[in-house]
N, C-alpha and C positions, 0 to 999 in steps of 0.2 A: 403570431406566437413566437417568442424570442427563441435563442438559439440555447437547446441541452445542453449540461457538461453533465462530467460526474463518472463516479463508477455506474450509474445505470444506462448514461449511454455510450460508454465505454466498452460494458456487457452487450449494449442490442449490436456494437460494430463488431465483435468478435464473434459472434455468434454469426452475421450476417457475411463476413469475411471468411469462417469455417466452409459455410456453404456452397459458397461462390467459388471458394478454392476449387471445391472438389466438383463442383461443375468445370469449371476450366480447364485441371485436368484432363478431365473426361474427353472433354474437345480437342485439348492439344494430340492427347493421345489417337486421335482420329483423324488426327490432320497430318499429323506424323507420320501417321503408318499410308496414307495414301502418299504420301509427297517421298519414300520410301519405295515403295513400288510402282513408281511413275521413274525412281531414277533407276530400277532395276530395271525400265523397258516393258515392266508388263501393264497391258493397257487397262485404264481404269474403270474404260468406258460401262462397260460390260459388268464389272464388279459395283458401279453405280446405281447402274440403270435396276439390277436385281436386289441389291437394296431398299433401290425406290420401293419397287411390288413388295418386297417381304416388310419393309417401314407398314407400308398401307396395311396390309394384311394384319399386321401387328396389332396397328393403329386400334384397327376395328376388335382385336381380341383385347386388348390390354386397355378397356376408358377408364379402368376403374383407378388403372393405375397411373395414367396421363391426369386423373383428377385431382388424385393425389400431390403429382408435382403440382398443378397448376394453384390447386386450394394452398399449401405451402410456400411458396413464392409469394403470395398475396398475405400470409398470414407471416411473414418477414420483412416485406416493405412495408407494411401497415403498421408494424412494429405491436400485435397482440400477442407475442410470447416472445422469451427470451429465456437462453439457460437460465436457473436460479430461480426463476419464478415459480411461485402455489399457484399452482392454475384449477380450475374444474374444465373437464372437456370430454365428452362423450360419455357422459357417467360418471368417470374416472376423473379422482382429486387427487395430486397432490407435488413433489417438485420436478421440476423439467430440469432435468440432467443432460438431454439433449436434444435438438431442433434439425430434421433435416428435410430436405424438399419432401420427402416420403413419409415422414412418420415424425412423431414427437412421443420422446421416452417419457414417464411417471415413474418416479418411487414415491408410491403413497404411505402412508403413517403406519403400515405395518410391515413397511421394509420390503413390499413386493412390486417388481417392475413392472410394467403396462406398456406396450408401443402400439401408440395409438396413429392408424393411420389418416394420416391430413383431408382425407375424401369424408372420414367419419365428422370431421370438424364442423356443428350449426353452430354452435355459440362458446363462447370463451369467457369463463368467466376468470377474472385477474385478481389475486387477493393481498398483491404486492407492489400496486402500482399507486404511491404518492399516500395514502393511509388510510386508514380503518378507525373503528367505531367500536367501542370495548361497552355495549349494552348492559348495564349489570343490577340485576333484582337482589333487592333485600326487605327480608321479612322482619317484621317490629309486633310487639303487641299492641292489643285493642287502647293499653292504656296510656301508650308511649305517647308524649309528644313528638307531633311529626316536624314541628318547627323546629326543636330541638335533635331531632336524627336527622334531620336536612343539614345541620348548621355540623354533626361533627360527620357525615358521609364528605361534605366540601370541607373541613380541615385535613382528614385524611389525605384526601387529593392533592392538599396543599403540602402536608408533607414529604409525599412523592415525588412530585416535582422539584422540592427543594433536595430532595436525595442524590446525590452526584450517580447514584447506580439506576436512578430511573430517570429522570430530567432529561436527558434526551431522548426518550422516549414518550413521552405525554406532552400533547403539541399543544394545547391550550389545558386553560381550569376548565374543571364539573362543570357539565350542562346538568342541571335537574330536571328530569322531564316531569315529576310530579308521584303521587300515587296514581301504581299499575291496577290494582283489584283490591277487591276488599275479599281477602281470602276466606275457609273456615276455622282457620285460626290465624291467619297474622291479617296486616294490613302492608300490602307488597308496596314496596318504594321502586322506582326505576330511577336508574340516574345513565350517562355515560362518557367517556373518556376518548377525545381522540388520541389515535396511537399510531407514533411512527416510526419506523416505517411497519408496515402491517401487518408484516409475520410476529411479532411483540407483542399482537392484539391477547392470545391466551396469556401468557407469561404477567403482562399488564393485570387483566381479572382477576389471574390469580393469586397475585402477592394483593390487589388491593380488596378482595373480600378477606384473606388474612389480617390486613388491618383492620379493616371495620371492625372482625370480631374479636379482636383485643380493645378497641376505642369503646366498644358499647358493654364489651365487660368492663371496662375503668369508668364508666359513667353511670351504670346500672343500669342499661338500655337494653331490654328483655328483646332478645332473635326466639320467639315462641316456638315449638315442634308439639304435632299432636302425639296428644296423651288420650288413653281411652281409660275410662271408671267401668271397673268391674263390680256388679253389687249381685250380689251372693241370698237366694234368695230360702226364707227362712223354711225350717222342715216343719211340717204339721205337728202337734203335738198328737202323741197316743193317747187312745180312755183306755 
């Protein structure tokens, strides 16, 4: 695998450099303070050795939080989350504001924080890493040529791409995956967009079903919605 540049892994070394600070720290300051009280004459030995017992005693109270560190350590060198990123994790979706041996912060989409601790971590899912897949159904009628809504769903596309404000964002042309279903009233087209980078993926959808439905009203190309027939039923006549 060649070697990263870039602001993304420019992000995993600050993020990974944050950490590591405040580990070291922590250590200095421990080293410090012993090497402090060995030159004031009082002896360490003593103040060790009860640390040893109270570490162990710890030890045994606190795995959940030794998991913690341990699961976060591993999920920084393996590089599965970094500030910035949309992550899902533990239920909870959405950006990682921060990373630290203990826990990894979320603000999800309605602006409320999550600190999820690294112990809770079985799987990671990453919706920001290299791009995304812009899935997008469209509904046509019974009468529509699909050859023809194929032919202007991949013009659209093409004009996107050609758009100085979305071209770099759609990493290749329209893939047509074909017809999805044959609904009760339309005939569902699937088509999709890669998109980069992948937080773009909604943004992408949605200016390109905005087009579509301006291209298939300039073309007469019916997007069908049910309608329901009411029939009103006649009153008996009097004798």
């Amino acid at each position: 695998m060649g070697r990263r540049t870039g602001p993304d892994e420019i992000t995993r070394v600050e993020t990974l450099a944050r950490v590591f600070r405040h580990a070291a720290t922590i250590v200095i300051v421990i080293v410090a303070g012993t090497l402090v009280l060995d030159a004031l004459g009082l002896s360490i030995a003593p103040i060790l050795a009860t640390a040893g017992v109270a570490g162990l005693a710890i030890g045994f109270g606190a795995q959940s939080l030794i998991k913690d560190y341990f699961t976060g350590f591993f999920l920084l060198v393996e590089d599965q989350i970094r500030e910035g990123d949309v992550v899902e994790i533990a239920g909870k979706a959405g950006l990682v504001e921060e990373v630290t041996l203990r826990y990894v912060r979320l603000r999800d989409g309605d602006g409320y924080v999550h600190f999820v601790p690294n112990g809770e971590i079985k799987l990671v899912s990453n919706r920001t890493r290299g791009f995304a897949r812009a899935v997008i159904d469209v509904g046509v009628g019974y009468r529509v040529d699909i050859a023809q809504a194929f032919a202007v769903m991949r013009e659209v596309a093409q004009s996107m791409r050609a758009d100085d404000n979305w071209r770099n964002r759609i990493g290749d042309d329209l893939e047509i995956l074909g017809v999805e279903k044959l609904d009760n009233s339309a005939v569902v087209l699937r088509v999709q967009l890669k998109v980069v980078p992948p937080v773009e993926q909604q943004n992408v959808k949605r200016e390109y079903l905005k087009r579509i439905k301006e291209a298939f009203d300039a073309r007469g190309i019916e997007i069908p919605f049910p309608q329901l027939s009411v029939h009103v039923a006649s009153q008996p006549t009097s004798r």
